[in-house]
N, CA, C and O atoms as a printed pandas DataFrame, in Angstrom:
     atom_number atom_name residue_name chain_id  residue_number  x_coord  y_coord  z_coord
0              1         N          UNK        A               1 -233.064 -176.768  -35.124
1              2        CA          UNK        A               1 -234.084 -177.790  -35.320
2              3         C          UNK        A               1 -233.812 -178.920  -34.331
3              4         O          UNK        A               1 -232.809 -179.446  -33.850
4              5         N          UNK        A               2 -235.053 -179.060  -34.238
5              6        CA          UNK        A               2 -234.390 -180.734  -32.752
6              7         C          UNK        A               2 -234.843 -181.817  -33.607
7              8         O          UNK        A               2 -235.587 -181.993  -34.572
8              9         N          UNK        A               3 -233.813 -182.686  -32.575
9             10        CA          UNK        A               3 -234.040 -184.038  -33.160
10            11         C          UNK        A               3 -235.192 -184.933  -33.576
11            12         O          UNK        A               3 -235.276 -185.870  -34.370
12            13         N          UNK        A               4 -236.079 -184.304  -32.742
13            14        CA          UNK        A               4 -237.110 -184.629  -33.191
14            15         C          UNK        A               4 -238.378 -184.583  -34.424
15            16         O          UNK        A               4 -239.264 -185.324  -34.850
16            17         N          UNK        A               5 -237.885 -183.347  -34.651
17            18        CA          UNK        A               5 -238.488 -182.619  -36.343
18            19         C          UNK        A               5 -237.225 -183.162  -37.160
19            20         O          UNK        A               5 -237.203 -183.679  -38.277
20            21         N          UNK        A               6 -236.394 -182.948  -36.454
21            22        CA          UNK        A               6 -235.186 -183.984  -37.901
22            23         C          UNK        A               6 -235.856 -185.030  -38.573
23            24         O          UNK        A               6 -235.916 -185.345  -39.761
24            25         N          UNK        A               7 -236.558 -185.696  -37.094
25            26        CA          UNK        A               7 -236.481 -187.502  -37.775
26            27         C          UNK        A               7 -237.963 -187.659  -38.467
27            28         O          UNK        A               7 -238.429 -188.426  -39.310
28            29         N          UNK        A               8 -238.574 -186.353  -37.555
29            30        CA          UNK        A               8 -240.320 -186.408  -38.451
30            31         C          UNK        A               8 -239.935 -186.218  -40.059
31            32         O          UNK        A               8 -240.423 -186.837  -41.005
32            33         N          UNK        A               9 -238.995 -185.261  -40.087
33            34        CA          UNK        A               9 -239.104 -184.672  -41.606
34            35         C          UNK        A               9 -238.220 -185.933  -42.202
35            36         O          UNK        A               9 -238.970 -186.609  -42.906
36            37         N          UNK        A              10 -237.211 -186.352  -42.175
37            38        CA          UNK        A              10 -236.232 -187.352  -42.448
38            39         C          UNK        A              10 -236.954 -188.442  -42.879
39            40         O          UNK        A              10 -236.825 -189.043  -43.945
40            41         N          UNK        A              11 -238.018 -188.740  -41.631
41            42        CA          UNK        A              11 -239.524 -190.203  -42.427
42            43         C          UNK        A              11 -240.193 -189.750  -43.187
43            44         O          UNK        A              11 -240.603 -190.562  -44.016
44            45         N          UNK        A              12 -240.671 -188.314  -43.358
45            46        CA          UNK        A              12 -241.635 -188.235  -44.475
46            47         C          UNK        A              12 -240.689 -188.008  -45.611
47            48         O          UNK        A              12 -241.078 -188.621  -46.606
48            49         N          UNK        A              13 -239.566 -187.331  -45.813
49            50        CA          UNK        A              13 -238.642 -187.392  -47.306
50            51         C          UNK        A              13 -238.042 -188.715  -47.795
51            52         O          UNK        A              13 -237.744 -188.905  -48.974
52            53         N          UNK        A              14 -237.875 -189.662  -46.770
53            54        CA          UNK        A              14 -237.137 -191.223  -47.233
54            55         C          UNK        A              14 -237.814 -192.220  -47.384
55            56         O          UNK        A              14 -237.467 -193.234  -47.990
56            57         N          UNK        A              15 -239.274 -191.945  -46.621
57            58        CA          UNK        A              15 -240.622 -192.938  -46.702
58            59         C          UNK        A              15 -241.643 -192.689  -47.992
59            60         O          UNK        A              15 -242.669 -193.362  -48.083
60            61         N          UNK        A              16 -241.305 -191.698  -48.970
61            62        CA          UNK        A              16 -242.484 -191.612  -49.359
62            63         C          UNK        A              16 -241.582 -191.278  -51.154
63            64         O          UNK        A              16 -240.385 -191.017  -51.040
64            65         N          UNK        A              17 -241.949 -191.290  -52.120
65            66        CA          UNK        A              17 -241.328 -191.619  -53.361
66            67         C          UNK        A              17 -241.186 -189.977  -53.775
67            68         O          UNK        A              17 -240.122 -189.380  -53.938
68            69         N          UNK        A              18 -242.493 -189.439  -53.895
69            70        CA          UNK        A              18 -242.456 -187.710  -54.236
70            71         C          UNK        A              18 -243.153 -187.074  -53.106
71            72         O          UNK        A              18 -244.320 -187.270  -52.767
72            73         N          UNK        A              19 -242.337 -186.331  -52.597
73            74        CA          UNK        A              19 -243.011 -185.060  -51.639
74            75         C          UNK        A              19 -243.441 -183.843  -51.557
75            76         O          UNK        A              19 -243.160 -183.315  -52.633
76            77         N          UNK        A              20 -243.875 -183.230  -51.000
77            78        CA          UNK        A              20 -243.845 -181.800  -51.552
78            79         C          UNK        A              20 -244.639 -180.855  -50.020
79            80         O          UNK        A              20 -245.730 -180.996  -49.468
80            81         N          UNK        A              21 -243.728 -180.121  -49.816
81            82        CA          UNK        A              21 -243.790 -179.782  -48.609
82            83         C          UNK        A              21 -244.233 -178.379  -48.769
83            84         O          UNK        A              21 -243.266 -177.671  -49.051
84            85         N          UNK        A              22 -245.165 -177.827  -48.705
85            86        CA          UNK        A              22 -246.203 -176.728  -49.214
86            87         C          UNK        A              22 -247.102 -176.053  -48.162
87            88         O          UNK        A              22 -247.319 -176.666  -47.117
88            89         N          UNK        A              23 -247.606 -174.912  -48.348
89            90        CA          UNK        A              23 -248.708 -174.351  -47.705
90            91         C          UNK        A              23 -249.920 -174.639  -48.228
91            92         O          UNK        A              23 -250.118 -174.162  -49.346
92            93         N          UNK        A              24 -250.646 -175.173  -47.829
93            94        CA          UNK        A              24 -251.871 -176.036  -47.563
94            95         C          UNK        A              24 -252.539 -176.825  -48.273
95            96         O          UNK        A              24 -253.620 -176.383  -47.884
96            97         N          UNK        A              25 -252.870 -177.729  -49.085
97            98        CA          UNK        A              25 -253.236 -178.757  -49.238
98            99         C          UNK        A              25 -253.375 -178.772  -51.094
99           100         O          UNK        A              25 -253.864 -177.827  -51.713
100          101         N          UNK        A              26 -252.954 -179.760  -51.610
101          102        CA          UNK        A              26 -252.978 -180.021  -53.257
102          103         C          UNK        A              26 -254.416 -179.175  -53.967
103          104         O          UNK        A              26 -254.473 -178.421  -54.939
104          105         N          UNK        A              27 -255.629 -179.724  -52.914
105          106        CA          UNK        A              27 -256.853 -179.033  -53.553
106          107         C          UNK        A              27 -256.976 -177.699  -53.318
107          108         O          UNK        A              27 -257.547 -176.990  -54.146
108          109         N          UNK        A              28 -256.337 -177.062  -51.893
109          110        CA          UNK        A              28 -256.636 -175.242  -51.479
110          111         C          UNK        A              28 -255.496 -175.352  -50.809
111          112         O          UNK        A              28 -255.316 -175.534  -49.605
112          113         N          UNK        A              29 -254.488 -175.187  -51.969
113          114        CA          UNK        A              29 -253.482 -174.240  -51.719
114          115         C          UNK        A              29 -253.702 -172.690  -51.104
115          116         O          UNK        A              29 -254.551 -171.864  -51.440
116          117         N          UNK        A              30 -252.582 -172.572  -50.025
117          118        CA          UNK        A              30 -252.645 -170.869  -49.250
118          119         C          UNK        A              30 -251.682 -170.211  -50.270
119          120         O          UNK        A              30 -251.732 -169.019  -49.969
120          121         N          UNK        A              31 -250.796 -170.353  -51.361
121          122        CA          UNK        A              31 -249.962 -169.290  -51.729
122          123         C          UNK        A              31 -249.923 -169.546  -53.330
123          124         O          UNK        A              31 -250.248 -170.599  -53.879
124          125         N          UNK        A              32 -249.562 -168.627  -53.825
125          126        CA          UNK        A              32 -249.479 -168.788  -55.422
126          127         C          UNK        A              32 -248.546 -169.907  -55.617
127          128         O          UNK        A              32 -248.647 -170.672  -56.576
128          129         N          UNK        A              33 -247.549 -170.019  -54.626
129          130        CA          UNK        A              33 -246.083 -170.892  -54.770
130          131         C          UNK        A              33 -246.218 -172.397  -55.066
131          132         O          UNK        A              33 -245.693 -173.197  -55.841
132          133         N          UNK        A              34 -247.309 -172.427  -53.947
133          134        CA          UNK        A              34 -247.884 -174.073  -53.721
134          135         C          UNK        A              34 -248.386 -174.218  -54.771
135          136         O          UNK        A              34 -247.919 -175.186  -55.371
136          137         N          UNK        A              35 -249.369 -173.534  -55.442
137          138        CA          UNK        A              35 -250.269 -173.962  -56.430
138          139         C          UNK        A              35 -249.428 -174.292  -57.549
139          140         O          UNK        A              35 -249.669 -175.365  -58.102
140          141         N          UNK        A              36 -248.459 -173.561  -58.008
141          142        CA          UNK        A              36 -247.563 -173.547  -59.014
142          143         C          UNK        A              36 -247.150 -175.019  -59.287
143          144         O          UNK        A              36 -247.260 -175.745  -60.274
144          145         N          UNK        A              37 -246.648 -175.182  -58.074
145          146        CA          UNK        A              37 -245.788 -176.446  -58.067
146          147         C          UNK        A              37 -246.688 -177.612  -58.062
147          148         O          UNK        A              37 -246.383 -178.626  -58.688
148          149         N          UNK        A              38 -248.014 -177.501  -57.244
149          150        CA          UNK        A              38 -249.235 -178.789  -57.605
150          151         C          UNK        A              38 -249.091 -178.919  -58.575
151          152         O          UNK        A              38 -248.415 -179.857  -58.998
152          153         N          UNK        A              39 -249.941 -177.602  -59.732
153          154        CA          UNK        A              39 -250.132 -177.917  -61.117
154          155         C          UNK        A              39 -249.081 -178.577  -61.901
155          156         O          UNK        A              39 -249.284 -179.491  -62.700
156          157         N          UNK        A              40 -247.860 -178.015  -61.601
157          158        CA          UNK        A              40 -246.602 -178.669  -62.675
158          159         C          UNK        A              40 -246.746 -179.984  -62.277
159          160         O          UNK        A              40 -247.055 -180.641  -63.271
160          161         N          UNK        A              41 -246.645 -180.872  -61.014
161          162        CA          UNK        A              41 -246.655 -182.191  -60.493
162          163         C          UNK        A              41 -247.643 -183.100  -60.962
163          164         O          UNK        A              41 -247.583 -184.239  -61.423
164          165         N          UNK        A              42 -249.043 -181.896  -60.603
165          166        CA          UNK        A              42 -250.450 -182.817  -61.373
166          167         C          UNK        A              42 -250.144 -182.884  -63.246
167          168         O          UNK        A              42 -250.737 -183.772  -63.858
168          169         N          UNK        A              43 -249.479 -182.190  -63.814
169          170        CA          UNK        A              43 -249.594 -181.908  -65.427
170          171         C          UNK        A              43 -249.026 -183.068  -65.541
171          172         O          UNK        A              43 -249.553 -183.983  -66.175
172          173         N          UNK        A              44 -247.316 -183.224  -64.646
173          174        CA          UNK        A              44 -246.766 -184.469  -64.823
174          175         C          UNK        A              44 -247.002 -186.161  -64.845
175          176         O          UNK        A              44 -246.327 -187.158  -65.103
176          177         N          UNK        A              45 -248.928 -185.723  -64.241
177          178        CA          UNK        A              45 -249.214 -187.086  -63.768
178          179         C          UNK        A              45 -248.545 -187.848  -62.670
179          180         O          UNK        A              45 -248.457 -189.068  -62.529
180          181         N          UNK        A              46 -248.093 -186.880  -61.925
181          182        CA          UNK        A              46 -246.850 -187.603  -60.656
182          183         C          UNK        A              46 -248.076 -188.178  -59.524
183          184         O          UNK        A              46 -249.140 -187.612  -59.272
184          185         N          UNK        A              47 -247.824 -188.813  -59.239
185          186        CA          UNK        A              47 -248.673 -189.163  -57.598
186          187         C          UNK        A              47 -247.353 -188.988  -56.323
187          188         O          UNK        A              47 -246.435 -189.703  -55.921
188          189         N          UNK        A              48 -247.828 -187.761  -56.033
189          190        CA          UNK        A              48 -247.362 -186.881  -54.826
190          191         C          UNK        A              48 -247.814 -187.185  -53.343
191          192         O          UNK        A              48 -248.965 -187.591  -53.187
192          193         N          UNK        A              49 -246.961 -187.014  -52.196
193          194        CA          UNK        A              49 -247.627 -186.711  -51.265
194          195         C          UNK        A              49 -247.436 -185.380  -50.621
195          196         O          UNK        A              49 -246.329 -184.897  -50.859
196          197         N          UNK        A              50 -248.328 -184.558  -49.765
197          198        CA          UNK        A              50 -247.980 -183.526  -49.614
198          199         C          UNK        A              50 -248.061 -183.037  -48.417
199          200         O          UNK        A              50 -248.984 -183.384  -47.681
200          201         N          UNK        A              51 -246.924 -181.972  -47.933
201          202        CA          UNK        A              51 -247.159 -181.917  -46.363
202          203         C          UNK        A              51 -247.584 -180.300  -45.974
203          204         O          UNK        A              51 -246.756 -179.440  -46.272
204          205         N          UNK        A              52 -248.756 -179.908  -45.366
205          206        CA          UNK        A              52 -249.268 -178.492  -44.906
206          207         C          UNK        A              52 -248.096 -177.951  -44.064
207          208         O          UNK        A              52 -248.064 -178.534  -42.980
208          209         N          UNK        A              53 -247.005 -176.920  -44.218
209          210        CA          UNK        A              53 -246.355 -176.699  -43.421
210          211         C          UNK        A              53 -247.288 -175.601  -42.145
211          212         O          UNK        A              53 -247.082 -175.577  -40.932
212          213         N          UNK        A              54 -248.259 -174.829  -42.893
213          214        CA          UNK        A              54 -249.181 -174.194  -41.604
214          215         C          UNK        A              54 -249.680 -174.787  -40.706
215          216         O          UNK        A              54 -250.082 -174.278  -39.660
216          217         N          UNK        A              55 -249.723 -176.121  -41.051
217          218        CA          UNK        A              55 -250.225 -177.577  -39.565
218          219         C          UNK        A              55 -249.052 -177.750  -38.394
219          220         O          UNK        A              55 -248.912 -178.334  -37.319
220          221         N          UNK        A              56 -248.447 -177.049  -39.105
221          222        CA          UNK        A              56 -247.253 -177.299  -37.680
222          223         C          UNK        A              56 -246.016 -176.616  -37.820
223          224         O          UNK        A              56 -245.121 -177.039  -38.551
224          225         N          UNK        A              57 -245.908 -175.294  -36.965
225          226        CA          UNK        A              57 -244.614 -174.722  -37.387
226          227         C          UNK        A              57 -243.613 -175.724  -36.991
227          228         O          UNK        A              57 -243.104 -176.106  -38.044
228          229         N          UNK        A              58 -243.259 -176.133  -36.334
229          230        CA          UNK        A              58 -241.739 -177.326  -35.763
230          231         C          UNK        A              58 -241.358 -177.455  -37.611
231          232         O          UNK        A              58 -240.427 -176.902  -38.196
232          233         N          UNK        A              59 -242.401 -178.349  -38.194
233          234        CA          UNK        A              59 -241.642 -178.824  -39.383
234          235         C          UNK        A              59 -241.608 -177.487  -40.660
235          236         O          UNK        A              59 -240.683 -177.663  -41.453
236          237         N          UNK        A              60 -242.297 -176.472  -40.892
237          238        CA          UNK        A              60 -242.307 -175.220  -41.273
238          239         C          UNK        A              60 -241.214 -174.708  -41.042
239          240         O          UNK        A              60 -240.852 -173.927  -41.922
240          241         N          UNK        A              61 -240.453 -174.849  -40.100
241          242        CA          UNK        A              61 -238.763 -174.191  -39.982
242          243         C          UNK        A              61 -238.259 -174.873  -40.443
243          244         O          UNK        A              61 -237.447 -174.620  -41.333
244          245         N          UNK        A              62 -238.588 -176.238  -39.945
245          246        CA          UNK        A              62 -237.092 -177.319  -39.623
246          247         C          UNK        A              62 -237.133 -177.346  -41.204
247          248         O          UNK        A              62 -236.053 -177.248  -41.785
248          249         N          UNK        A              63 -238.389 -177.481  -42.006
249          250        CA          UNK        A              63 -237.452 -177.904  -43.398
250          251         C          UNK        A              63 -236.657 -176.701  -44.156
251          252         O          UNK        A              63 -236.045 -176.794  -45.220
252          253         N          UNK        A              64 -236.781 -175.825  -43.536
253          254        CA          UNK        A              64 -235.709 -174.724  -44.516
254          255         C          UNK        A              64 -234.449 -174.922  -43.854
255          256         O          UNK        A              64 -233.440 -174.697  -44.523
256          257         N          UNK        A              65 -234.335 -175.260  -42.797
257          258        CA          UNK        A              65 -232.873 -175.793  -42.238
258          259         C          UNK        A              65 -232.479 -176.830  -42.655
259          260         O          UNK        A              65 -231.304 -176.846  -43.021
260          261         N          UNK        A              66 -233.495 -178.433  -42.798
261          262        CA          UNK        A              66 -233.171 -179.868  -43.550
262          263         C          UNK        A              66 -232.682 -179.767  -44.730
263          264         O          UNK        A              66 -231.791 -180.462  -45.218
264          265         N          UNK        A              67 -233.498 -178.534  -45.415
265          266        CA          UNK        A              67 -232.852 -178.297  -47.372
266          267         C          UNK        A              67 -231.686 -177.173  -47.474
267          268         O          UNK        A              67 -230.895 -176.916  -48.381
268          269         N          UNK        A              68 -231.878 -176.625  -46.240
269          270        CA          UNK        A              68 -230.298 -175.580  -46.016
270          271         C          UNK        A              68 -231.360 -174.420  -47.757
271          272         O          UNK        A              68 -230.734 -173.944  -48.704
272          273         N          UNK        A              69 -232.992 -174.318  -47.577
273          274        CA          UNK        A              69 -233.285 -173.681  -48.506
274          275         C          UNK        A              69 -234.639 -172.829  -48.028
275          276         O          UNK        A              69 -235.743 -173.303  -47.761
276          277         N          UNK        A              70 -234.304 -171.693  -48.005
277          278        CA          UNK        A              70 -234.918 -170.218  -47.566
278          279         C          UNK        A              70 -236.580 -170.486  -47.795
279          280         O          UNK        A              70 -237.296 -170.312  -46.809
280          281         N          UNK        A              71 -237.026 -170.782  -48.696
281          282        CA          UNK        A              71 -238.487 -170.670  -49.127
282          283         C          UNK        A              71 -239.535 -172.306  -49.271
283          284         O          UNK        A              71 -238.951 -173.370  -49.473
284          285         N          UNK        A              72 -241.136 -172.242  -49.125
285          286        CA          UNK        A              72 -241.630 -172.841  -49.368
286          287         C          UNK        A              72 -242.591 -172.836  -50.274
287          288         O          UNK        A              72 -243.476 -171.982  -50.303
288          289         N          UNK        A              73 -242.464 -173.986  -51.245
289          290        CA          UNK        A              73 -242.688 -174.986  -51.298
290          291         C          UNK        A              73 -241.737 -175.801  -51.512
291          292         O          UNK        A              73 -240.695 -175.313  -51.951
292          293         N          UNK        A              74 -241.774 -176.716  -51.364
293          294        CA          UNK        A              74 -240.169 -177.796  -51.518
294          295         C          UNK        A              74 -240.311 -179.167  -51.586
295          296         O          UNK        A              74 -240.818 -179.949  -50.783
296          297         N          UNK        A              75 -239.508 -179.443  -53.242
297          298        CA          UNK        A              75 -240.326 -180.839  -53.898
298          299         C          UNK        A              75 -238.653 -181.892  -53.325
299          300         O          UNK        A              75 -237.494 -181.477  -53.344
300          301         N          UNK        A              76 -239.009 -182.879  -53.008
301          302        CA          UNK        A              76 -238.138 -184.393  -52.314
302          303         C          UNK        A              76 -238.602 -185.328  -53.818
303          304         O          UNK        A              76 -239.762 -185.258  -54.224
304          305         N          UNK        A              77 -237.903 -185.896  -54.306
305          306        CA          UNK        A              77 -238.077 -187.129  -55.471
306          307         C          UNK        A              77 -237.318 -187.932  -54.384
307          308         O          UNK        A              77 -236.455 -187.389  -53.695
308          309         N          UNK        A              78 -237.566 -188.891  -54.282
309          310        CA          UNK        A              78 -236.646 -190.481  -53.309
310          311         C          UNK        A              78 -236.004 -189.708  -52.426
311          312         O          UNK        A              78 -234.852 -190.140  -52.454
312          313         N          UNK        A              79 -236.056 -188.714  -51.562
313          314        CA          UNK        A              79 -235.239 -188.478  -50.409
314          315         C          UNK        A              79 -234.617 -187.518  -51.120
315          316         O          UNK        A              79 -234.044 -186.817  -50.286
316          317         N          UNK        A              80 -234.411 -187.093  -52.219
317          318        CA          UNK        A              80 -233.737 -185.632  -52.848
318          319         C          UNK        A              80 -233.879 -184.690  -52.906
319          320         O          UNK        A              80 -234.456 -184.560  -53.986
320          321         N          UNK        A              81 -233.720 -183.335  -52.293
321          322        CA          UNK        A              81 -234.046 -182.313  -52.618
322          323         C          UNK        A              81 -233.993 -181.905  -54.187
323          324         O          UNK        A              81 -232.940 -181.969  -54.822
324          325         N          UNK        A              82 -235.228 -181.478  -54.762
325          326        CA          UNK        A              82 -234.985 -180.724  -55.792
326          327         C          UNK        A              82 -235.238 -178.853  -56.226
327          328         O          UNK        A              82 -234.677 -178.128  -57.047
328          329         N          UNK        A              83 -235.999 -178.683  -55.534
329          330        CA          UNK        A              83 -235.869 -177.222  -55.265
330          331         C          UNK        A              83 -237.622 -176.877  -55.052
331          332         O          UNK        A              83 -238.555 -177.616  -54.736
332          333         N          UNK        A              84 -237.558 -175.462  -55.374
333          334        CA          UNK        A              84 -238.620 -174.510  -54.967
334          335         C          UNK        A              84 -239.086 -174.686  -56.102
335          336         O          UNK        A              84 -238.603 -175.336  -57.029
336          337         N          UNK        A              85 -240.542 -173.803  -56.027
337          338        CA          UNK        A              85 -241.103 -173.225  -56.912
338          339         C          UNK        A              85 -240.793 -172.949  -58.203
339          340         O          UNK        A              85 -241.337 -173.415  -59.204
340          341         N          UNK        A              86 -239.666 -171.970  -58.127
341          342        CA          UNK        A              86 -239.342 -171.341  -59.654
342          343         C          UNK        A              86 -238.232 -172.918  -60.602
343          344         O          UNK        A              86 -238.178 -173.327  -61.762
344          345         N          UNK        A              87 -237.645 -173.262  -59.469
345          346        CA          UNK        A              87 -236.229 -174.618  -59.720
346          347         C          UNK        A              87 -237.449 -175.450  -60.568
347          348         O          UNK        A              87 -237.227 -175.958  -61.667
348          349         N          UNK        A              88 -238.803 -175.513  -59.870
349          350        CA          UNK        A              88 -239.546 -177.160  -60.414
350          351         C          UNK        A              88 -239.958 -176.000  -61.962
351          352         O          UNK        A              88 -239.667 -176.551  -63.024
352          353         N          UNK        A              89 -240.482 -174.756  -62.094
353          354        CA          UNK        A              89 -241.085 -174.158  -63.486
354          355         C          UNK        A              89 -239.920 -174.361  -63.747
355          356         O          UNK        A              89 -240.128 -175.340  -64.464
356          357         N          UNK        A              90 -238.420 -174.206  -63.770
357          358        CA          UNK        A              90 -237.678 -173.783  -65.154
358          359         C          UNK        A              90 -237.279 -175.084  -65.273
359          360         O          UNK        A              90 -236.657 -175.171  -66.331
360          361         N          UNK        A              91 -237.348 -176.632  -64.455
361          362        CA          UNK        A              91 -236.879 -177.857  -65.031
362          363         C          UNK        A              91 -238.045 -178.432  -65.866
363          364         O          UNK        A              91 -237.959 -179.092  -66.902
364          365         N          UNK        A              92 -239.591 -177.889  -64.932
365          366        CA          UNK        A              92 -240.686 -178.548  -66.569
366          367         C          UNK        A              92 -240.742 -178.010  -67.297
367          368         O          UNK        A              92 -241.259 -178.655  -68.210
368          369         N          UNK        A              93 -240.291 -176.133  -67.859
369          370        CA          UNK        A              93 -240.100 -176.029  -68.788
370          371         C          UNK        A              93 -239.319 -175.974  -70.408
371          372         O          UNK        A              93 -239.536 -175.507  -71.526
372          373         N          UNK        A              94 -237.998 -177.009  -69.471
373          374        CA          UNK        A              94 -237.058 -177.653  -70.117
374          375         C          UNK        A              94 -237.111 -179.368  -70.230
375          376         O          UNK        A              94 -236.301 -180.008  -70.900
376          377         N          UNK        A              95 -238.032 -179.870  -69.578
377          378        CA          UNK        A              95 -238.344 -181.338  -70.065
378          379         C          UNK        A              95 -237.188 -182.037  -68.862
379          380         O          UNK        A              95 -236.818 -183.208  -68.940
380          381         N          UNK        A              96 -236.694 -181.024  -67.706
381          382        CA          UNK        A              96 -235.627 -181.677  -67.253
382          383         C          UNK        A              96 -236.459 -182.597  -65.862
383          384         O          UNK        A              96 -236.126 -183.621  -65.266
384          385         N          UNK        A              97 -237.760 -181.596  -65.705
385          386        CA          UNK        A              97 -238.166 -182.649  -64.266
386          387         C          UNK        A              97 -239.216 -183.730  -64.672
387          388         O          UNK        A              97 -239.564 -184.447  -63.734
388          389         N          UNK        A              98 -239.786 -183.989  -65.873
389          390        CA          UNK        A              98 -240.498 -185.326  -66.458
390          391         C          UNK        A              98 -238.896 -185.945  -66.769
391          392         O          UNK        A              98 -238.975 -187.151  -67.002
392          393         N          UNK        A              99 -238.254 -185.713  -66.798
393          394        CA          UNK        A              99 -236.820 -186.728  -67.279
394          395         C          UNK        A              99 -236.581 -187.175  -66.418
395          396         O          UNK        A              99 -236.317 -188.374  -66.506
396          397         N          UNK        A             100 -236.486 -186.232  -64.416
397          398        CA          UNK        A             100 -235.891 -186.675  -63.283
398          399         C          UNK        A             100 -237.414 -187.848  -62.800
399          400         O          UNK        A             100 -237.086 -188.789  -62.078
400          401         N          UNK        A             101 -238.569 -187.786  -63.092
401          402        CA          UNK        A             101 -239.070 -188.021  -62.713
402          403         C          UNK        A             101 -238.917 -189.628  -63.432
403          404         O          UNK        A             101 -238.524 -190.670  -62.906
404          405         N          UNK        A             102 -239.263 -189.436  -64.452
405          406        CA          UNK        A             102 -238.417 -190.828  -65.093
406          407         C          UNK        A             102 -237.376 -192.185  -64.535
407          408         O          UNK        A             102 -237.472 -193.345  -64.134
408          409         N          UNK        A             103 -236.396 -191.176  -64.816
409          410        CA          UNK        A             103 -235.005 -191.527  -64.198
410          411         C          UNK        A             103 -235.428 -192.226  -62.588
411          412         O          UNK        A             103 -235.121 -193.391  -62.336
412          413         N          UNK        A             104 -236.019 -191.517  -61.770
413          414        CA          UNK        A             104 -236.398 -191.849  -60.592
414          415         C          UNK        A             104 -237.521 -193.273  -60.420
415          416         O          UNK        A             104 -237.917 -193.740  -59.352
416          417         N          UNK        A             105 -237.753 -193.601  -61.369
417          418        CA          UNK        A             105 -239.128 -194.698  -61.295
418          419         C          UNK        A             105 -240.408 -193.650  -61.298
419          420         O          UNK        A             105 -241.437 -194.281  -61.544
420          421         N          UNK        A             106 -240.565 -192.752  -61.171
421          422        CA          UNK        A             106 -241.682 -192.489  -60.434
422          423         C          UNK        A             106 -242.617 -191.526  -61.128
423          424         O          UNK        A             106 -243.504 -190.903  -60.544
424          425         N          UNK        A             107 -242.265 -191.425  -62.837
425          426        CA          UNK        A             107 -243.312 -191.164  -63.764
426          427         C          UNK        A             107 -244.726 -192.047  -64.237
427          428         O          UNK        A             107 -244.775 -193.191  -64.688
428          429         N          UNK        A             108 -245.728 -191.192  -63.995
429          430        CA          UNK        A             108 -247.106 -191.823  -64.372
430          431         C          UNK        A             108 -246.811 -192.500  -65.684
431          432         O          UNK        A             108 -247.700 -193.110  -66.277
């Protein structure tokens, strides 16, 4: 990854409160994965921002190298990685990611 997708991806995970770095857009999602993870975020009432990784491969790699994590979609709370797809279903279906979201300031 170059330095330069470092620091793109580095401003959008430290600049922005919840992220979510996905294939294509909150309203038309491209993969079952993305959608998954909208809906759990939208159920949460979170106000997300979200990034199309098909708009630009540079950051489409670089973030599986930034999270040192194989797959997309990929949720940031304050600059944190918290995981994929299945990581965000099995923490809302334990009450653990409305708790992180909490904990973080950043519950509706």
């Amino acid at each position: 990854m170059s330095d330069d997708v470092k620091t793109r991806i580095d401003g959008l995970v430290k600049d922005k409160n919840v992220v979510l770095f996905m294939k294509g857009s909150p309203l038309f999602p491209q993969c079952g994965f993305s959608s998954r993870a909208v809906a759990i975020l939208q159920h949460l009432n979170v106000e997300f921002d979200s990034v199309d990784v098909l708009q630009d491969q540079e950051v489409r790699q670089g973030i599986k190298a930034y999270s040192d994590w194989p797959t997309i979609p990929q949720l940031y709370v304050k600059g944190e990685f918290v995981g994929g797809s299945d990581i965000m279903m099995e923490m809302y279906e334990s009450g653990e990611l409305a708790e992180l979201m909490k904990e973080k300031g950043v519950a509706a």
